[in-house]
C-alpha positions as CSV (number, residue, x, y, z in Angstrom):
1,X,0.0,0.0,0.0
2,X,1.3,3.5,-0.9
3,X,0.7,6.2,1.7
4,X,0.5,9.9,0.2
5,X,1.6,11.7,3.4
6,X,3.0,10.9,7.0
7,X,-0.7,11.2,8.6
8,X,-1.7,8.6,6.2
9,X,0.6,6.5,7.6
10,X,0.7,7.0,10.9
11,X,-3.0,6.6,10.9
12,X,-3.0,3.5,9.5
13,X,0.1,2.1,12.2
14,X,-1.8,3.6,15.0
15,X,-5.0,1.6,13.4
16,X,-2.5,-1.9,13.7
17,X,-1.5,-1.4,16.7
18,X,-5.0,-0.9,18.1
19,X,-5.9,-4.0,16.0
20,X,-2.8,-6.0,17.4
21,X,-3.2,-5.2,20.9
22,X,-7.5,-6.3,20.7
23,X,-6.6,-9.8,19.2
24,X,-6.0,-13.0,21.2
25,X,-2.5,-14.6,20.6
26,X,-1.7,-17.9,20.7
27,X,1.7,-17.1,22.8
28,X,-0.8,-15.1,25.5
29,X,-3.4,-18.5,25.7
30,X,-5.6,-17.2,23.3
31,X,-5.9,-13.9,25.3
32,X,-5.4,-10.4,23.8
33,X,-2.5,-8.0,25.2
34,X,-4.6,-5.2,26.5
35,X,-6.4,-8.2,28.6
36,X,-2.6,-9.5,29.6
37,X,-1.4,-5.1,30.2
38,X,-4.5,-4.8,32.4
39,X,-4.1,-8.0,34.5
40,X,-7.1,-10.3,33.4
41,X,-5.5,-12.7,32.1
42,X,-5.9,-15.3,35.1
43,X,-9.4,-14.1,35.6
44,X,-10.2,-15.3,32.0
45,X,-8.2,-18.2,31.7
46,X,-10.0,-18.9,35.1
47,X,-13.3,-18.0,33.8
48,X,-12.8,-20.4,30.4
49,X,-11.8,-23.4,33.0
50,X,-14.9,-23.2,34.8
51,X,-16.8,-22.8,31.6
52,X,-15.7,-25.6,30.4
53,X,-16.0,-27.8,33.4
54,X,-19.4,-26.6,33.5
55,X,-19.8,-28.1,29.9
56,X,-18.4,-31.0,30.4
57,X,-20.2,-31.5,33.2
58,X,-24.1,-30.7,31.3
59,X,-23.0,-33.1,28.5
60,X,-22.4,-35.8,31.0
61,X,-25.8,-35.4,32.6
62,X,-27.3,-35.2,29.4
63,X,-25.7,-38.2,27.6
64,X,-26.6,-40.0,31.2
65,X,-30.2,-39.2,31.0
66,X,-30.5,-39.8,27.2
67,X,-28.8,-43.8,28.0
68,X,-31.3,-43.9,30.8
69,X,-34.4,-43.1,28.9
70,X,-33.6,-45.2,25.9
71,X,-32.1,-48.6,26.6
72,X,-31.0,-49.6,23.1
73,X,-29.2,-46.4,22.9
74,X,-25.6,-46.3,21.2
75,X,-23.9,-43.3,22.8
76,X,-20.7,-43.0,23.0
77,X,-20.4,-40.7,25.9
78,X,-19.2,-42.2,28.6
């Protein structure tokens, strides 16, 4: 991209930056830099644990009920 003027492209580095900082990165656990800079981070990666123990959790009771209620049922949840 060509950039007529230096407020064109500082505009558009300020704009990454913003951009950069707002995504989740792999290297941060899937949690954005402005999250990690503030101090969330464990808070979310805490959060996303319970979440998902929660989930597993609901699927289990489900698949559970679903066996119980059908006799012939194939599930493969244990």
């Amino acid at each position: 991209m060509v950039y007529c003027s230096r407020g064109e492209l500082k505009k558009a580095v300020d704009q990454a930056i913003v951009t950069y900082n707002r995504t989740p990165h792999e290297s941060l656990d899937k949690v954005s830099p402005n999250e990690v800079y503030v101090g969330r981070k464990e808070a979310i990666l805490q959060s996303r644990k319970e979440k998902k123990r929660l989930t597993l959790e609901r699927r289990k009771q489900y698949n559970l009920a679903m066996k119980n209620k059908d006799p012939d049922h194939q599930g493969f949840a244990n």
